[in-house]
PAMARGU-83675 format. One record per residue: residue number from 1; residue in one letter; x, y, z of N, C-alpha, C in turn. Coordinates in Angstrom, 3 decimals, decimal comma. Layout:
BEGIN
- k_r_npx_npy_npz_capx_capy_capz_cpx_cpy_cpz
- NUM_A_X_Y_Z_X_Y_Z_X_Y_Z
...
This chain:
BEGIN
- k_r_npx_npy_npz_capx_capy_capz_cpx_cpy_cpz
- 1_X_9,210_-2,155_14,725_8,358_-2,930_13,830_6,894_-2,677_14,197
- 2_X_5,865_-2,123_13,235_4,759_-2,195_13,274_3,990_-3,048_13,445
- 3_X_2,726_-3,605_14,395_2,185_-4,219_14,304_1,147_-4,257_12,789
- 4_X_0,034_-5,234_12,160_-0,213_-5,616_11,184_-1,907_-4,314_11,353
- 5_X_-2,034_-4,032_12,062_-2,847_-2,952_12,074_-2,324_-1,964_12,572
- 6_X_-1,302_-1,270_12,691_-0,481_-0,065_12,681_-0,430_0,157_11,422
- 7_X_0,431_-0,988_10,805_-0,036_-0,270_9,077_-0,759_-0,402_8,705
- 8_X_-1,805_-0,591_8,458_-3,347_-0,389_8,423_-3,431_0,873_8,697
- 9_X_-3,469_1,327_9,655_-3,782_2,875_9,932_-2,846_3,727_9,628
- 10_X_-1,306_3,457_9,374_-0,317_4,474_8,822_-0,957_4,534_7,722
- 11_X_-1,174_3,707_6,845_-1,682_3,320_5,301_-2,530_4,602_5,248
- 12_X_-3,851_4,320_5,928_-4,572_5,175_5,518_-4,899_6,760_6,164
- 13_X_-3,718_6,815_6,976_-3,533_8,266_7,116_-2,353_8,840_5,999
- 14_X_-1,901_7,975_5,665_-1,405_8,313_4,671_-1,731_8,662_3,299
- 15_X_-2,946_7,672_3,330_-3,859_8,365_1,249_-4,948_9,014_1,968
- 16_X_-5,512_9,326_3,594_-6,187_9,972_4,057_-7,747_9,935_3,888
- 17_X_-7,277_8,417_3,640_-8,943_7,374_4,361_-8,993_7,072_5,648
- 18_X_-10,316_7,664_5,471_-11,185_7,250_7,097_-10,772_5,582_7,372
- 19_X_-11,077_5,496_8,406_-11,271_3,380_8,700_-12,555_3,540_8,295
- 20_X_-14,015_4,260_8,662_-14,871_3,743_8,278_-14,925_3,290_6,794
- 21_X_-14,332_3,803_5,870_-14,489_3,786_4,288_-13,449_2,228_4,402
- 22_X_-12,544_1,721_4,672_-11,998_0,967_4,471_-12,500_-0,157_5,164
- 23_X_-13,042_-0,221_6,278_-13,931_-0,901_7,017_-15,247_-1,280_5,904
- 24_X_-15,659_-0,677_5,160_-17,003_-0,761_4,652_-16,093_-1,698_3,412
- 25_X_-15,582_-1,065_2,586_-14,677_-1,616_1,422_-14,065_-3,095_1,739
- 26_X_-13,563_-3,355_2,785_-13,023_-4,965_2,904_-14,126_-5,801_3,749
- 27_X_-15,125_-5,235_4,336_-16,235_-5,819_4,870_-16,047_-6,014_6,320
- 28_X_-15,438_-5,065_7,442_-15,239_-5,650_8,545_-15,517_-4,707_9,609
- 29_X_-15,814_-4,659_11,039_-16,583_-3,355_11,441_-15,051_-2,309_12,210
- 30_X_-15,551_-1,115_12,319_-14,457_-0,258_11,902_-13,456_-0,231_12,982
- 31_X_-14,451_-1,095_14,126_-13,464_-1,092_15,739_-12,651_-1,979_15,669
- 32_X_-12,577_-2,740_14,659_-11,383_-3,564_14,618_-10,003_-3,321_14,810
- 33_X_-10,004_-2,022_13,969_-8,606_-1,414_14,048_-8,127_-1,207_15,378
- 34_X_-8,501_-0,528_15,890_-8,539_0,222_17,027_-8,693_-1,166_18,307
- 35_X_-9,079_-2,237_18,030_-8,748_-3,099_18,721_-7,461_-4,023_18,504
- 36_X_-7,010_-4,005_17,541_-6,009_-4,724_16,907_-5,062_-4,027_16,924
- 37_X_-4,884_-3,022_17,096_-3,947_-1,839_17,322_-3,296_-2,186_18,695
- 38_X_-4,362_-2,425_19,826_-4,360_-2,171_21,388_-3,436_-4,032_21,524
- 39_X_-4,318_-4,463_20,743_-4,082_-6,205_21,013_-2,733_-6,517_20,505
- 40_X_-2,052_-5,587_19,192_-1,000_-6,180_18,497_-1,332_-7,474_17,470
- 41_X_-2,800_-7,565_17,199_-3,389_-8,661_16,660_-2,874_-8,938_15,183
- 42_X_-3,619_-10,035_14,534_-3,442_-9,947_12,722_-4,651_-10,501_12,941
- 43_X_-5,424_-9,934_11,540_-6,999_-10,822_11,084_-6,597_-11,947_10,827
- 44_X_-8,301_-12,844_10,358_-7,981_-13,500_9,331_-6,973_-13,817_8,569
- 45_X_-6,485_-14,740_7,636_-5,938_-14,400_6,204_-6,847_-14,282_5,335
- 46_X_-7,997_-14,386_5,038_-9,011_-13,957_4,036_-9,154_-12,219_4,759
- 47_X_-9,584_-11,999_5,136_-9,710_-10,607_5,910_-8,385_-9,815_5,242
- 48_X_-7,519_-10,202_6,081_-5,987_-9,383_5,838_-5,773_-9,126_4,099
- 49_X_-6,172_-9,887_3,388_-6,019_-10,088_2,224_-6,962_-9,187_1,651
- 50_X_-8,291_-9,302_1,798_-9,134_-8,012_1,500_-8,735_-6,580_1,661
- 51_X_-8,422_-6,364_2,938_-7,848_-5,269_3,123_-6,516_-4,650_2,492
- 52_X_-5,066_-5,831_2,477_-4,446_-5,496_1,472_-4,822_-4,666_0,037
- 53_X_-5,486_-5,269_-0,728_-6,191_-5,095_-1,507_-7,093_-4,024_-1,848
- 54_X_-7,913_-3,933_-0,858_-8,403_-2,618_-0,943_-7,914_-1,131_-0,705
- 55_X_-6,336_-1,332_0,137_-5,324_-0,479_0,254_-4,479_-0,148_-1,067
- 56_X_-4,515_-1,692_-1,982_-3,595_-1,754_-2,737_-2,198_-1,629_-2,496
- 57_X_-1,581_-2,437_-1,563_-0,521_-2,846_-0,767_-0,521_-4,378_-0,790
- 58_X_0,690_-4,753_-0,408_1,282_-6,311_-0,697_0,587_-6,427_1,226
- 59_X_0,390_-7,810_0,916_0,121_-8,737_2,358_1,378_-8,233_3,194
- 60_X_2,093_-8,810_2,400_3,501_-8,655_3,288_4,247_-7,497_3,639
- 61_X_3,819_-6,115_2,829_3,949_-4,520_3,263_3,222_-4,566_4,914
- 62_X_1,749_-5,325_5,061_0,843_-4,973_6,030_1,696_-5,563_6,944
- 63_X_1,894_-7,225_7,170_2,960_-7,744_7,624_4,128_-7,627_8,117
- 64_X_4,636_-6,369_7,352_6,349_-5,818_7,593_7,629_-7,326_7,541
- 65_X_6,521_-7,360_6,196_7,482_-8,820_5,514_8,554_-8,635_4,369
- 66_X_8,313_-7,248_3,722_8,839_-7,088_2,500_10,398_-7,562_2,317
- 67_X_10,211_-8,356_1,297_11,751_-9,068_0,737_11,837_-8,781_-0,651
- 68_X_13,423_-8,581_-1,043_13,738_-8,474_-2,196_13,432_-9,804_-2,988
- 69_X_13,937_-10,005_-4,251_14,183_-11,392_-5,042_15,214_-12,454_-4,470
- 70_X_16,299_-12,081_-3,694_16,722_-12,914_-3,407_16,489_-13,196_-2,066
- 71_X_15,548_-12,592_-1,272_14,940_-13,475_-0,008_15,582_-12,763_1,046
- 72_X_16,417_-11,451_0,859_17,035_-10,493_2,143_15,565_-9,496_2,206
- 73_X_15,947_-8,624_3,134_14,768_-8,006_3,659_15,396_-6,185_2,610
- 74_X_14,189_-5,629_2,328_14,634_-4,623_1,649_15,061_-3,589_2,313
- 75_X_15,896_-2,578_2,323_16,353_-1,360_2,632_15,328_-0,701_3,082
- 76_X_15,451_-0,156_4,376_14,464_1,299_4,470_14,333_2,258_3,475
- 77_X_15,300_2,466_3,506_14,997_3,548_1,767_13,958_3,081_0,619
- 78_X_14,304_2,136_0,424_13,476_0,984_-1,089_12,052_0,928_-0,227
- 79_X_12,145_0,253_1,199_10,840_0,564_1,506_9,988_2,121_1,390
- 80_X_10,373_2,883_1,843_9,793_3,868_1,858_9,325_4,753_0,133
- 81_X_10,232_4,294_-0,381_9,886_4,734_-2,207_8,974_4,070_-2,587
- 82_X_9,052_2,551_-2,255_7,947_1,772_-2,872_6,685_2,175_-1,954
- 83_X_6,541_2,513_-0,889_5,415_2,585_0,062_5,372_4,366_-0,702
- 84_X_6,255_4,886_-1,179_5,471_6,234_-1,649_5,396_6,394_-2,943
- 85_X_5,382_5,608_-3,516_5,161_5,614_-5,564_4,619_4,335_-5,584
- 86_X_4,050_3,368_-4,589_3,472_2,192_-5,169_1,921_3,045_-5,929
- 87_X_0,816_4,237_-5,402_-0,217_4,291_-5,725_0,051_4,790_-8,074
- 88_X_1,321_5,349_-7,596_1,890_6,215_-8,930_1,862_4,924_-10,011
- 89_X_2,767_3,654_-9,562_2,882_2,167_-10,353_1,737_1,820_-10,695
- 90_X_0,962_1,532_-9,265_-0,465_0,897_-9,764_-0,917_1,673_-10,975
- 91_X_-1,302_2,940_-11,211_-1,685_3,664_-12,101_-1,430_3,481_-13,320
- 92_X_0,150_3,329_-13,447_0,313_3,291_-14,628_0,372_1,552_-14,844
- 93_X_0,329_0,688_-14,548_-0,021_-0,908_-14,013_-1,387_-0,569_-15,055
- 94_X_-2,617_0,165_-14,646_-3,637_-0,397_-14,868_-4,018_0,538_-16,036
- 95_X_-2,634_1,780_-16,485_-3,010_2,618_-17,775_-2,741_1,484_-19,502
- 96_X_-3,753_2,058_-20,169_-2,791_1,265_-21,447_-1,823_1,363_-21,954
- 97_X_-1,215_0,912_-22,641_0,050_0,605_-23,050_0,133_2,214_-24,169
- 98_X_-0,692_2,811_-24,922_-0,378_3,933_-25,371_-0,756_5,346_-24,522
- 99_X_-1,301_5,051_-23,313_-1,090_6,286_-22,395_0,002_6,106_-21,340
- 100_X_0,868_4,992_-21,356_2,075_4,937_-20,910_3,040_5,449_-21,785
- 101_X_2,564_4,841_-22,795_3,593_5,838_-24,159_3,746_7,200_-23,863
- 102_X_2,724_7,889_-23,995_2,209_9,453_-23,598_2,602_10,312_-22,405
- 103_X_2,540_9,129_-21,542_3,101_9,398_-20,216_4,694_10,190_-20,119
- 104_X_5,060_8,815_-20,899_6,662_8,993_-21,021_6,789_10,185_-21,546
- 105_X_6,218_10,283_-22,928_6,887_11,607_-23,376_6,578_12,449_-22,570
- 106_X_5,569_12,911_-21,740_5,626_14,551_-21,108_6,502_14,392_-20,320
- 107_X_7,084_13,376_-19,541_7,986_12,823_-18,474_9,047_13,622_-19,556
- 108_X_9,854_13,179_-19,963_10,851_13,409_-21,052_10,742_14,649_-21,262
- 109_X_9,816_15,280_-22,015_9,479_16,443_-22,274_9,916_17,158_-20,749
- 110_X_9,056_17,398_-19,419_9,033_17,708_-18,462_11,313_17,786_-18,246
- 111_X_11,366_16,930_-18,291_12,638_16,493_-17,888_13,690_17,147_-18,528
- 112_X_13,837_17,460_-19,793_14,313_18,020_-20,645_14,331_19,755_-20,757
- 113_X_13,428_20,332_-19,789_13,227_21,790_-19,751_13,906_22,093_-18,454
- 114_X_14,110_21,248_-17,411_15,041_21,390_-16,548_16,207_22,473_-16,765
């Protein structure tokens, strides 16, 4: 189990942000990590929450809280899909409703030449 700034820093070696850029973006100075790392610490909850956020990750991803709907803990597998197509969701989350349309079809299209 990761501490709550381990993923913090998996996170962003993973979309391959600096801490300083994420440090500047949630407002907090960049040695934090790197102390919270050593300490096993958690911020704030206003803090933690910024940073969520500015990762675009659930509190509870940072946490290593993630639960299904009915309140069991999710599969490693499910974790790891959602931790690698959550940036893909958001996207289409924040596309309109007729470039999701659009989407689909090249998807389809794409899929269909297989």
């Amino acid at each position: 189990m990761s501490s709550f700034w381990e993923k913090v820093d998996e996170e962003l070696s993973f979309r391959g942000i600096p801490r300083k850029e994420l440090a500047n973006k949630a407002g907090f100075p960049d040695s934090y990590i790197s102390k919270g790392i050593a300490r096993k610490s958690v911020p704030s909850a206003d803090l933690a929450l910024r940073i969520a956020h500015s990762l675009n990750v659930t509190l509870e991803y940072l946490l290593d809280m993630e639960t299904a709907a009915d309140g069991c803990s999710l599969p490693e597998k499910e974790k790891t899909l959602f931790h690698k197509y959550s940036p893909l969701i958001n996207f289409l989350e924040s596309s309109s409703e007729h470039d999701r349309e659009v989407m689909g079809q090249l998807m389809n299209l794409l899929f269909s030449v297989r």
